[in-house]
C-alpha positions in Angstrom: -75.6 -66.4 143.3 -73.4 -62.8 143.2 -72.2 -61.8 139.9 -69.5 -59.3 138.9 -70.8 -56.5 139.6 -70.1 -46.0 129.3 -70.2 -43.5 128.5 -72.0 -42.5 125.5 -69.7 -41.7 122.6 -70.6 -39.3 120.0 -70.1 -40.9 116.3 -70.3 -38.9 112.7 -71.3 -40.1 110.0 -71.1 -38.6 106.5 -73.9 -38.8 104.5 -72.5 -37.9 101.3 -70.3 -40.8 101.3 -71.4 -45.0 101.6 -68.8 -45.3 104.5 -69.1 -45.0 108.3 -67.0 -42.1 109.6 -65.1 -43.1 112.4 -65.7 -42.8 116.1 -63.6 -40.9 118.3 -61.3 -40.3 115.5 -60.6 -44.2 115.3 -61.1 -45.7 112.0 -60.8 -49.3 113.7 -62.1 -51.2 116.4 -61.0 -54.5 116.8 -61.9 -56.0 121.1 -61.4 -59.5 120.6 -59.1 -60.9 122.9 -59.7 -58.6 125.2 -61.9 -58.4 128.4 -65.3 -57.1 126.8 -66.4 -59.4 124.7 -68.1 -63.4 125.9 -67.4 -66.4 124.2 -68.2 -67.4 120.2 -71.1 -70.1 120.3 -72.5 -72.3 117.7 -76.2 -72.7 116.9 -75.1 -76.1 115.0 -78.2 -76.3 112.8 -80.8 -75.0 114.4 -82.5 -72.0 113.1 -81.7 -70.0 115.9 -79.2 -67.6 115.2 -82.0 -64.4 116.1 -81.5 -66.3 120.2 -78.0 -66.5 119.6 -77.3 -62.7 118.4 -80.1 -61.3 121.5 -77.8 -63.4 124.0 -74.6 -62.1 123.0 -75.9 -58.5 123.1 -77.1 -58.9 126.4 -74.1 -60.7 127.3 -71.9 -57.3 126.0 -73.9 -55.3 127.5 -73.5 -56.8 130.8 -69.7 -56.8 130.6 -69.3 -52.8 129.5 -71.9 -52.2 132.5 -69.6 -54.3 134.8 -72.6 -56.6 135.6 -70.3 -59.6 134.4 -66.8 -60.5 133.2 -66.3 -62.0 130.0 -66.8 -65.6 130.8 -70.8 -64.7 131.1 -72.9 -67.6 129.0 -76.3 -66.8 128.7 -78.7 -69.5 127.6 -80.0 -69.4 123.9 -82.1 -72.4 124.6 -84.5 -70.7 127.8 -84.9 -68.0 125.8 -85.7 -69.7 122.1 -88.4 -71.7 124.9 -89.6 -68.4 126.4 -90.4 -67.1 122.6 -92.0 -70.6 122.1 -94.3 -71.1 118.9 -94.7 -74.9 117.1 -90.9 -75.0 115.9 -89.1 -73.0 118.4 -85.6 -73.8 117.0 -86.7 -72.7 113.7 -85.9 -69.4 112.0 -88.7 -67.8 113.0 -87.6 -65.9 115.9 -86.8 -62.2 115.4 -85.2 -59.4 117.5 -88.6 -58.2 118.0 -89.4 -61.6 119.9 -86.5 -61.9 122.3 -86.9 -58.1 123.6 -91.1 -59.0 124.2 -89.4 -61.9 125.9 -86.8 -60.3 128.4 -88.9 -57.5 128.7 -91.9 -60.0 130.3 -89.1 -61.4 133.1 -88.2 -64.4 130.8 -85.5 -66.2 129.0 -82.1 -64.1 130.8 -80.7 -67.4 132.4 -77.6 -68.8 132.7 -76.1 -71.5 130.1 -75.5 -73.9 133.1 -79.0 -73.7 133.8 -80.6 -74.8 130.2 -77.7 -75.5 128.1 -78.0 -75.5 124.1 -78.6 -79.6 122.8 -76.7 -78.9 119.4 -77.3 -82.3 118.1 -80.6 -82.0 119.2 -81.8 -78.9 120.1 -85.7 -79.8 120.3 -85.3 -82.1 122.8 -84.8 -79.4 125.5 -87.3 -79.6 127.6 -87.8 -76.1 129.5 -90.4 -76.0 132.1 -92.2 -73.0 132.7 -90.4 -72.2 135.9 -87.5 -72.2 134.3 -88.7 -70.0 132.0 -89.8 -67.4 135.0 -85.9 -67.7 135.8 -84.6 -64.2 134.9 -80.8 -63.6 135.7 -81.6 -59.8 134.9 -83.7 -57.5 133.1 -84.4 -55.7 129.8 -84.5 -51.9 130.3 -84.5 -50.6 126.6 -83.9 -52.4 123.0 -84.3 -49.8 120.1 -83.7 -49.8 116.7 -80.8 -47.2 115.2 -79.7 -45.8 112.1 -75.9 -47.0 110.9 -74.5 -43.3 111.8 -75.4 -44.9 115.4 -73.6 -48.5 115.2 -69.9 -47.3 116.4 -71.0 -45.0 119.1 -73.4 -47.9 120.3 -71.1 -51.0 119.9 -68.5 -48.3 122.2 -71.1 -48.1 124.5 -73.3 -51.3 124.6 -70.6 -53.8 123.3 -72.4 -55.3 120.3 -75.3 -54.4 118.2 -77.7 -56.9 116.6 -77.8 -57.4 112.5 -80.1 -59.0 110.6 -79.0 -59.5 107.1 -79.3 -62.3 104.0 -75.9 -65.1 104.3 -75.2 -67.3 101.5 -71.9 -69.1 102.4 -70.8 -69.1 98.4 -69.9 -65.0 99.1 -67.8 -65.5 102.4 -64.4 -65.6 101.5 -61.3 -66.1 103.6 -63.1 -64.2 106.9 -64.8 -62.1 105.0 -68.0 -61.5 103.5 -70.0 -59.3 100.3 -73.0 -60.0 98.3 -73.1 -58.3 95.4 -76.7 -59.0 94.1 -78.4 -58.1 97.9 -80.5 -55.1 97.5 -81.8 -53.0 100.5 -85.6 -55.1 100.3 -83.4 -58.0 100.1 -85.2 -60.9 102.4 -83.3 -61.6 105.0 -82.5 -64.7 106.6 -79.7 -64.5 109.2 -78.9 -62.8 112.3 -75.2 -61.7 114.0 -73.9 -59.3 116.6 -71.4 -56.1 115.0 -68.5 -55.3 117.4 -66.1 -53.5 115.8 -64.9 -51.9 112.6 -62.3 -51.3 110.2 -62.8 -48.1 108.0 -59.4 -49.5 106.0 -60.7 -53.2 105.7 -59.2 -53.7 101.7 -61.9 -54.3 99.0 -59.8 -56.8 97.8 -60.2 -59.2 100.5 -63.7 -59.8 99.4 -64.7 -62.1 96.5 -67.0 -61.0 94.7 -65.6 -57.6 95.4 -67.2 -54.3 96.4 -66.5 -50.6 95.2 -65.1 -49.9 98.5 -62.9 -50.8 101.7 -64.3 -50.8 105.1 -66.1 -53.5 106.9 -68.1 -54.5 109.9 -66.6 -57.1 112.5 -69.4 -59.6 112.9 -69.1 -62.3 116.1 -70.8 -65.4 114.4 -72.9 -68.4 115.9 -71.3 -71.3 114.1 -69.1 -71.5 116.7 -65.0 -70.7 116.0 -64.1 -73.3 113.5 -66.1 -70.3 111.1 -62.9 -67.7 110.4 -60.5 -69.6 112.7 -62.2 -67.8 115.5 -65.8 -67.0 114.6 -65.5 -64.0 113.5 -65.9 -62.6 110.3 -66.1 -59.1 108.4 -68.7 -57.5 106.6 -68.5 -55.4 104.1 -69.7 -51.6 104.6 -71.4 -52.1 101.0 -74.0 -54.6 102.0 -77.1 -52.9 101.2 -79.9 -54.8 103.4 -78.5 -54.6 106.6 -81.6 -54.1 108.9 -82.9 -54.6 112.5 -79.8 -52.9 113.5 -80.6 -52.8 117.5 -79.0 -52.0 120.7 -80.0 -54.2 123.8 -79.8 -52.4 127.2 -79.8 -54.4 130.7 -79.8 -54.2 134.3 -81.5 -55.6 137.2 -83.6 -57.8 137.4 -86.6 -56.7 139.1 -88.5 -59.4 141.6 -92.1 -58.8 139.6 -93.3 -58.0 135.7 -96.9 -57.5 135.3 -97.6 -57.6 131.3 -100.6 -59.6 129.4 -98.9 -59.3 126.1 -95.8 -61.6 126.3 -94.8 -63.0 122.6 -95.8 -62.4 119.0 -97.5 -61.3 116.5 -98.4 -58.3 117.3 -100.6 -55.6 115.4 -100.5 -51.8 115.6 -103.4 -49.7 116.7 -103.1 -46.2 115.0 -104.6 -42.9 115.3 -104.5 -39.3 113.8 -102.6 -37.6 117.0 -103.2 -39.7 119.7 -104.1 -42.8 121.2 -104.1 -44.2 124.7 -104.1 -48.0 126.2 -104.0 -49.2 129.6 -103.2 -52.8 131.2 -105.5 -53.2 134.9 -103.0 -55.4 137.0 -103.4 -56.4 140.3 -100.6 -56.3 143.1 -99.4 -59.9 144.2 -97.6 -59.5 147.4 -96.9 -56.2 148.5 -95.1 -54.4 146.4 -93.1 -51.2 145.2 -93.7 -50.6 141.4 -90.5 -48.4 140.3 -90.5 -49.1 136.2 -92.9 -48.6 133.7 -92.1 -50.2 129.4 -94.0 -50.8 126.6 -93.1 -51.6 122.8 -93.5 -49.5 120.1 -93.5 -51.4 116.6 -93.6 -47.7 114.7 -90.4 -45.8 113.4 -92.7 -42.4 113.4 -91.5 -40.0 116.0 -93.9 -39.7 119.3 -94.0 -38.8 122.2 -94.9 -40.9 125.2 -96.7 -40.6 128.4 -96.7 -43.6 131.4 -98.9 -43.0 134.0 -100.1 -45.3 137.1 -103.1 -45.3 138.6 -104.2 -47.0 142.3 -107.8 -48.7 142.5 -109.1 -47.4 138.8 -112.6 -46.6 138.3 -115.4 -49.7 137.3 -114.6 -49.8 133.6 -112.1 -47.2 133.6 -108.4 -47.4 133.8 -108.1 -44.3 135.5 -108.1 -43.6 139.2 -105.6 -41.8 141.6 -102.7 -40.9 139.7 -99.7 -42.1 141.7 -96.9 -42.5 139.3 -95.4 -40.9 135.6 -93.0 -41.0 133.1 -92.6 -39.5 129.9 -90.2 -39.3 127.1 -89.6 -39.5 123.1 -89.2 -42.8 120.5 -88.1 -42.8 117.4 -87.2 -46.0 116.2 -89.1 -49.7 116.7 -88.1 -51.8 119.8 -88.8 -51.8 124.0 -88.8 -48.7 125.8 -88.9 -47.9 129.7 -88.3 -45.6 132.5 -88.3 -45.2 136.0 -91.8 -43.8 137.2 -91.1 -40.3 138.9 -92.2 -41.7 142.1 -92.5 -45.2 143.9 -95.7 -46.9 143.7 -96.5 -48.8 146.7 -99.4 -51.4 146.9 -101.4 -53.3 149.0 -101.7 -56.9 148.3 -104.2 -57.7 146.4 -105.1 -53.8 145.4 -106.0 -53.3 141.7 -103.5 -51.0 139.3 -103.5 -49.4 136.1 -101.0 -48.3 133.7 -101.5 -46.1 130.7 -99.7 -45.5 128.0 -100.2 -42.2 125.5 -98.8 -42.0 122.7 -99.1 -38.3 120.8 -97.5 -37.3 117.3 -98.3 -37.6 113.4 -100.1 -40.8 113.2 -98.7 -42.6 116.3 -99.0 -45.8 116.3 -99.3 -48.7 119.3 -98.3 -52.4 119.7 -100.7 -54.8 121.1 -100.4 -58.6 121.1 -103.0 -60.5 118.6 -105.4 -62.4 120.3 -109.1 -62.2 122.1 -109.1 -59.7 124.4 -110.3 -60.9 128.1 -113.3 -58.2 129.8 -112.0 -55.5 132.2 -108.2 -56.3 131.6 -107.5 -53.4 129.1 -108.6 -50.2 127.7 -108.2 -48.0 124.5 -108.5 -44.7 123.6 -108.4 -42.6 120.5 -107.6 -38.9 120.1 -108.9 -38.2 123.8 -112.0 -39.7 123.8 -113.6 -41.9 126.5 -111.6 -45.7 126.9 -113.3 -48.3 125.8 -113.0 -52.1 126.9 -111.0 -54.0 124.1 -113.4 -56.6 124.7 -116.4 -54.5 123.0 -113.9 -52.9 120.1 -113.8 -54.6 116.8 -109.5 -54.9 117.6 -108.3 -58.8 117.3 -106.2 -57.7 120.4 -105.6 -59.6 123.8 -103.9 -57.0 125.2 -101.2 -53.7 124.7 -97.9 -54.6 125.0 -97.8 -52.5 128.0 -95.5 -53.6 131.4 -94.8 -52.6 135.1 -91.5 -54.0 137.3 -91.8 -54.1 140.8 -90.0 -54.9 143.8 -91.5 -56.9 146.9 -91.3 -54.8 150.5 -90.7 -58.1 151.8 -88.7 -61.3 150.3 -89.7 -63.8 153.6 -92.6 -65.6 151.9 -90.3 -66.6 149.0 -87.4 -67.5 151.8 -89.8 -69.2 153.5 -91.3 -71.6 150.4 -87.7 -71.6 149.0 -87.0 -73.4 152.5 -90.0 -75.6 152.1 -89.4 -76.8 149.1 -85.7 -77.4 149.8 -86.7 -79.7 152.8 -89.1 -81.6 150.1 -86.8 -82.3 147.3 -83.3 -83.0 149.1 -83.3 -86.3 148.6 -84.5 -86.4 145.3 -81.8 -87.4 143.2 -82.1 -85.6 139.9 -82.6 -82.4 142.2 -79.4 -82.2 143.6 -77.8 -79.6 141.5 -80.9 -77.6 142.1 -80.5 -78.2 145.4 -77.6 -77.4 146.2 -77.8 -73.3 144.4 -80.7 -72.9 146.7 -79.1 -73.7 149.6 -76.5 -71.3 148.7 -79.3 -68.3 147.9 -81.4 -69.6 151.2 -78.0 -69.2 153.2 -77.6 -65.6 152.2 -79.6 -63.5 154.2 -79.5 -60.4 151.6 -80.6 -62.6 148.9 -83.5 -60.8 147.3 -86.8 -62.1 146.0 -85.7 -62.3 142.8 -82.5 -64.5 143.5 -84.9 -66.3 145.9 -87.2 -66.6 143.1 -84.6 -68.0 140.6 -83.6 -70.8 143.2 -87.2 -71.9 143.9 -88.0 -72.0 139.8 -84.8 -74.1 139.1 -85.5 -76.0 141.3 -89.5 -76.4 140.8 -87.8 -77.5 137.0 -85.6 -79.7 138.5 -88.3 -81.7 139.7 -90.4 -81.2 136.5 -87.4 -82.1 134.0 -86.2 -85.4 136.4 -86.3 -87.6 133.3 -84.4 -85.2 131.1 -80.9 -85.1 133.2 -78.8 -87.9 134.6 -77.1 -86.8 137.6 -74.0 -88.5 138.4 -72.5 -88.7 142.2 -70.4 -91.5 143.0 -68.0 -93.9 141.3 -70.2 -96.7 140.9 -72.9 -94.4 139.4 -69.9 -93.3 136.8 -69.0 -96.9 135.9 -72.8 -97.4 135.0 -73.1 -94.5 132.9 -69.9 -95.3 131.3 -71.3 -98.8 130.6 -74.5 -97.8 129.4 -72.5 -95.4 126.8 -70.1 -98.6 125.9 -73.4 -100.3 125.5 -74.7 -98.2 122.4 -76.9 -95.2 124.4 -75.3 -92.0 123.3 -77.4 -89.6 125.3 -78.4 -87.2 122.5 -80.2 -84.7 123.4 -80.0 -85.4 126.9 -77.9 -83.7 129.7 -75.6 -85.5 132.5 -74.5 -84.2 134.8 -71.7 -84.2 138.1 -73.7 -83.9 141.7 -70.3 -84.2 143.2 -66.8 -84.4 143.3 -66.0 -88.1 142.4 -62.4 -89.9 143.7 -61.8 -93.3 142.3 -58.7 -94.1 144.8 -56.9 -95.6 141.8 -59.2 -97.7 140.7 -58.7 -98.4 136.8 -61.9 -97.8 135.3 -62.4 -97.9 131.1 -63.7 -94.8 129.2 -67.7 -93.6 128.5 -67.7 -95.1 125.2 -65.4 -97.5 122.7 -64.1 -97.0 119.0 -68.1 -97.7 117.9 -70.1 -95.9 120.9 -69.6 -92.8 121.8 -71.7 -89.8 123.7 -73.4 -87.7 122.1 -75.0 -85.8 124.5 -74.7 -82.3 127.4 -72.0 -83.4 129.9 -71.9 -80.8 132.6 -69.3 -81.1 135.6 -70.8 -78.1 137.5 -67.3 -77.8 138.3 -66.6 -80.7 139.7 -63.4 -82.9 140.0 -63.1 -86.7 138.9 -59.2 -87.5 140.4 -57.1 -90.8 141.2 -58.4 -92.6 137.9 -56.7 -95.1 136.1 -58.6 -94.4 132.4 -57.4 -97.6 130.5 -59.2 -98.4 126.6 -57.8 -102.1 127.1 -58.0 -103.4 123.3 -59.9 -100.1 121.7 -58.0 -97.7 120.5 -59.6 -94.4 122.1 -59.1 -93.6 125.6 -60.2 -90.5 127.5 -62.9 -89.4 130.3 -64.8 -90.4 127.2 -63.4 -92.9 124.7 -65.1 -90.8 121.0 -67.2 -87.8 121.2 -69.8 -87.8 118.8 -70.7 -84.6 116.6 -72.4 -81.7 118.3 -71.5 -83.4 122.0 -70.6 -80.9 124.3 -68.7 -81.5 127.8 -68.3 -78.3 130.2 -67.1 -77.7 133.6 -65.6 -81.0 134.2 -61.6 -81.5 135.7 -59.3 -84.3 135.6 -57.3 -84.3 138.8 -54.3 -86.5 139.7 -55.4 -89.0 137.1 -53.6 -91.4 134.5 -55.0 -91.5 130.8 -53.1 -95.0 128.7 -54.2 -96.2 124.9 -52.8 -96.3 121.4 -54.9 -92.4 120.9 -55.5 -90.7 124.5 -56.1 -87.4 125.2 -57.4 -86.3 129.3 -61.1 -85.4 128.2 -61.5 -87.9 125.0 -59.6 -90.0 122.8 -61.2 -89.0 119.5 -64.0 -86.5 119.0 -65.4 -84.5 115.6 -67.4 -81.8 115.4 -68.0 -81.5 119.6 -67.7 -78.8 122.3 -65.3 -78.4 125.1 -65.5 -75.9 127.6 -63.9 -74.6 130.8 -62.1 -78.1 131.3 -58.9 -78.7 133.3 -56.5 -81.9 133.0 -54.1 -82.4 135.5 -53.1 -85.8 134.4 -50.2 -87.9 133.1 -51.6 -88.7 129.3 -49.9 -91.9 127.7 -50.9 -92.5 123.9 -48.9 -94.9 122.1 -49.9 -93.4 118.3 -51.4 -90.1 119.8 -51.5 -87.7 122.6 -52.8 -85.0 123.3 -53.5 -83.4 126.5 -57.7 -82.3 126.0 -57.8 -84.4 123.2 -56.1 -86.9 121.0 -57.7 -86.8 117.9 -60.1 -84.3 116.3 -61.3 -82.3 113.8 -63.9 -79.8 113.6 -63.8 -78.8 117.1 -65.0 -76.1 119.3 -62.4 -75.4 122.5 -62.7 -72.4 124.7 -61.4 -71.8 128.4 -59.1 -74.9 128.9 -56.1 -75.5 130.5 -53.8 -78.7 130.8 -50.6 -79.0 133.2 -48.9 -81.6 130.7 -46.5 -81.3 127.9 -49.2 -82.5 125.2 -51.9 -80.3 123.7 -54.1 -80.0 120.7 -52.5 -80.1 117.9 -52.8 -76.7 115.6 -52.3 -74.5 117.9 -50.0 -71.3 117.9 -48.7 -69.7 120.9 -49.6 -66.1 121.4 -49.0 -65.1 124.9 -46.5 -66.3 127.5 -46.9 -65.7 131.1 -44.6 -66.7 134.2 -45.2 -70.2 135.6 -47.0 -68.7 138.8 -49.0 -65.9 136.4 -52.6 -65.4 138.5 -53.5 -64.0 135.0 -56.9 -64.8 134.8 -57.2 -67.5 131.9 -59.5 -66.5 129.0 -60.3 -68.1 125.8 -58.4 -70.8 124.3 -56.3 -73.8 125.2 -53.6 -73.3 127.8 -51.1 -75.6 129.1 -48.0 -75.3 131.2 -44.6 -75.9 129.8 -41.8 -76.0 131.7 -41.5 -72.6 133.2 -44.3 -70.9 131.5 -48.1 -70.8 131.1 -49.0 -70.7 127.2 -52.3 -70.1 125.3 -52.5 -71.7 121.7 -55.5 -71.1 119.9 -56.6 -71.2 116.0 -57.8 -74.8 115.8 -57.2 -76.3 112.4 -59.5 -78.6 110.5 -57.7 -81.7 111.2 -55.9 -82.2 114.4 -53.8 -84.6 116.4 -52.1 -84.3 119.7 -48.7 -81.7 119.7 -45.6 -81.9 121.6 -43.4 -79.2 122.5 -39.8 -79.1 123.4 -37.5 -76.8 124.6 -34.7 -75.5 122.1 -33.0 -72.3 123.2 -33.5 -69.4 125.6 -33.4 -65.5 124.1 -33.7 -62.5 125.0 -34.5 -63.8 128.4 -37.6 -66.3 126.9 -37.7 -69.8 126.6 -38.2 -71.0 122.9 -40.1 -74.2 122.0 -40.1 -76.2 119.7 -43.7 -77.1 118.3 -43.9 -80.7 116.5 -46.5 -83.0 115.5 -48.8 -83.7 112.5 -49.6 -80.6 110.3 -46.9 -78.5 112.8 -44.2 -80.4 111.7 -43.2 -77.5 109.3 -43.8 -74.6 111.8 -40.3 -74.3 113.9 -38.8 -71.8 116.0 -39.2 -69.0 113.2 -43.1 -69.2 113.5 -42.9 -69.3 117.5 -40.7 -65.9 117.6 -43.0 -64.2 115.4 -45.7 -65.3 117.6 -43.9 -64.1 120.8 -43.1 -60.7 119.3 -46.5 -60.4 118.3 -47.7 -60.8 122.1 -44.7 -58.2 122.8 -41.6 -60.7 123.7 -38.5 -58.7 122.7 -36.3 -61.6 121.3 
């Protein structure tokens, strides 16, 4: 699949004062709502916020690189799975785990792919294909100091935070702790992206000696802040693990023994050496050489790559190099100063050096296996971990390559293609491959990524329902109706579905609803007659259950009746709804509403209805011409007369809204918002908002 395909910039900092100084002569930053930032997204009650935080910076980076637009969703889940360990979804994880992750070829996937099971995130079952899937790759994650965090957020987008959370100091959108001290344990992680040197000391509770604060994108999804984000006070004293994630490419081959944690550091007086012996799957071009560095003592390093080393040696012909500087912990690479091409099957080395004041080198804990890898100390003669008295495996030492030729993988993609067509939990799967195999410049790595998935697909059958036809929706429906709520299962849309105006009843009545990953793949359900008969909730699904999710789904010349109806559900609390579209005449004889009907608690991002009817709690903030091609972002649009309208900040409790025309000025057409909770907000509240989104009325 083809995606969308900075400048560094300088920041002071003033050590004699607490306070940031400000980039670029700014003393705020502020990009949400505009192009460079992804979506907010909720970790529900799993522990992994660390997954969460290493997504969204990879996400960011992706979108200031141009790799993606803002509507990228990387997958928390395949990554969490690619870290592994006996509780995955526990707060375990660490910076330090995604980067040895990514930096193996693992866990950068797509959120379509694996998404995140909120009501029951342990029940994803990842196969270790899927893990192999990797969307693109990690070229550098490193540590800085806070005098860096403006100039990197400017560059990079985000930068990962660890730091100690206790909800009883967040107040109003805004957070301080007065008792944290710098060896304060932590327990949480976020993503900084922006800044506000004049952020008043007053808005915090307790409150700090002075203003200024961090912008922090959160994980508990936008109900947190009104939009999920909060700030931070510039006096928290145990900010830590303040890193930058750096992307690109995906290359179609990692070679790495050393692949997740714990790790232990080898140290010498001036220098130490360690080598990985590798041998050359296809054949290939080896262009990149990493490793990570778990030190924050200034070295230098050294990558060099030998061909066919010597019978207990890693040494051989030299045939490649790089060398540069590290400062700080995290994943380092570079491009070697020449190409490396190999033979299949022809044996490889490559050698890290490290040289300073006590440098010190990462290797992965574990029982080393004979004539894999090497150390050496101070320039002496290497030695075979296996006979050293190190508890290492292996050095945390890696090598990207390319393959000369992607046939083979075309040619097995198009094998197993032929093999699991029919299968009918494969057709998703099926379907992306056909796309990759159809492209004749697809490389081996998008080859690769099609022939995992699908390899999963086969291996996760049981785990996803795929839904095709009418009759197959009717029995899911039923089966829902019936008391099976799906959690912590995915469904899924093989196909568009048309019902022809057939009246069917909602997934689900007033006591059974879904609880589960419904995924249209963007597909349309149309001419449906969605009647509750005697229950009150009518929608695609009758009641979504808490941490449901639907995505991707949309609602096409269809007809929604009950006493509360909204186009996706009738009543939902504490669910997900995302990139949905309801073109539908909605009919609720208590409520309407045109995404839902009732709610509360609710996550709603990249939605638009063509109806009068909306969720309720909802403020207009931009207006655009009935014909606007502006591309839609986050938030809940709807189309209202003449004009497209977002509406976003969600409020606890909401029901469906209605909105009538009242005047025209200035050229604009007014609107009256009514309904529940809006019943006080009138015309006053809607100019305010227009002038805001630069209407002059």
């Amino acid at each position: 699949m083809k995606r969308f395909i900075a400048a560094l910039i300088t920041a002071a900092y003033l050590a004699a004062s607490p306070l940031p100084a400000s980039a670029e002569g700014s003393g705020s930053y502020d990009p949400r709502g505009s192009e460079t930032v992804s979506a907010v997204s909720s970790q529900g009650k799993s522990g992994a916020c660390w997954a969460f935080a290493a997504a969204a910076c990879a996400e960011h980076d992706l979108i200031a690189k141009g790799y993606e637009k803002r509507s990228v969703d990387l997958s928390e889940t395949a990554l969490v799975m690619s870290v592994g360990g006996e509780q995955p979804f526990s707060s375990s994880g660490s910076a330090a785990a995604a980067e040895i992750a990514m930096a193996s070829g693992k866990g950068i996937s797509y959120e379509s792919y694996e998404p995140f099971l909120a009501a029951e995130p342990e029940a994803a079952v990842v196969s270790e294909y899927k893990k192999n899937v990797c969307e693109y790759g990690l070229y550098q994650a490193r540590e800085i100091e806070k005098y860096e965090i403006k100039a990197a957020v400017k560059k990079h987008g985000a930068v990962y935070v660890s730091h100690y959370y206790d909800s009883s100091y967040m107040h109003g959108g805004a957070y301080y702790d007065p008792y944290a001290k710098a060896d304060t344990p932590i327990n949480h992680a976020d993503v900084i992206v922006g800044w506000d040197d004049s952020y008043p000391k007053e808005n915090f509770s307790p409150q700090p000696d002075n203003d200024g604060a961090w912008l922090i994108k959160g994980s508990w999804g936008t109900q947190m802040s009104e939009d999920g984000y909060y700030y931070l006070s510039y006096d928290e004293a145990e900010l830590s693990n303040l890193t930058v994630f750096d992307m690109g490419k995906a290359y179609d081959e990692v070679y790495s023994y050393a692949q997740r944690l714990p790790a232990l550091n080898l140290t010498a007086s001036d220098e130490i050496s360690a080598a990985c012996i590798f041998t050359a799957e296809t054949e290939q071009t080896v262009k990149r050489a990493g490793f990570m560095y778990m030190s924050s003592i200034d070295a230098d390093y050294e990558l060099k790559v030998y061909s066919e080393p010597a019978e207990g040696s890693p040494v051989g012909e030299l045939i490649g190099s790089a060398e540069g500087k590290v400062s700080s912990r995290g994943f380092y690479s570079a491009e070697l100063s020449s190409d490396v091409r190999l033979k299949k099957g022809e044996r490889f080395s490559v050698v890290l050096t490290l040289k300073g004041d006590r440098p010190s080198l990462a290797a992965m804990r574990g029982v080393p296996v004979r004539g894999q890898a090497y150390i050496s100390v101070s320039g002496g003669e290497y030695a075979d971990l296996a006979d050293t008295s190190y508890q290492a495996a292996a050095p945390y030492v890696f090598a990207y390559a390319d393959e000369e030729d992607p046939g083979p993988y075309r040619e097995e993609l198009r094998e197993t293609i032929n093999r699991l067509y029919p299968e009918k939990g494969c057709q998703r799967e099926t379907a992306y491959a056909l796309r990759v195999f159809a492209n004749k410049k697809s490389s081996a790595r998008e080859l690769k990524n099609a022939l995992y998935l699908l390899l999963s697909a086969e291996e996760e059958n049981d785990e996803t329902l795929i839904i095709s036809s009418a009759d197959e929706w009717e029995e899911f429906a039923a089966r829902v109706t019936g008391g099976e709520s799906f959690s912590g299962k995915t469904v899924s849309l093989g196909s568009d579905i048309d019902f022809g105006g057939r009246h069917i009843s909602p997934a689900g009545n007033d006591s059974s609803g879904f609880g589960g990953m419904f995924d249209g793949c963007g597909h349309i359900i149309k001419n449906a007659v969605i009647d509750s008969g005697s229950n009150e909730y009518s929608g695609l699904f009758s009641v979504l259950e808490k941490d449901s999710c639907v995505t991707g789904v949309t609602l096409q010349d269809c007809r929604v009746m009950g006493m509360t109806a909204g186009g996706i559900c009738g009543k939902a609390e504490g669910f997900e709804i995302r990139k949905c579209a309801v073109y539908a005449d909605i009919e609720g004889a208590d409520r309407t509403g045109s995404i839902a009907g009732e709610a509360s608690g609710v996550l709603i991002s990249d939605c638009i209805a063509d109806n009068i009817s909306g969720l309720s709690g909802c403020i207009t903030e931009r207006v655009y011409p009935a014909d606007s091609t502006e591309p839609l972002k986050d938030g809940i649009w709807e189309r209202c007369g003449e004009v497209l309208r977002e509406k976003r900040s969600i409020y606890d409790r909401a029901y469906g809204i209605n909105v009538h025309k009242v005047s025209a000025a200035g050229g604009a057409v007014l609107y009256h918002i009514s309904c529940g909770i809006m019943e006080d907000r009138t015309v006053q509240l809607l100019v305010s908002a227009l002038r805001s989104a630069g209407m002059k009325i």
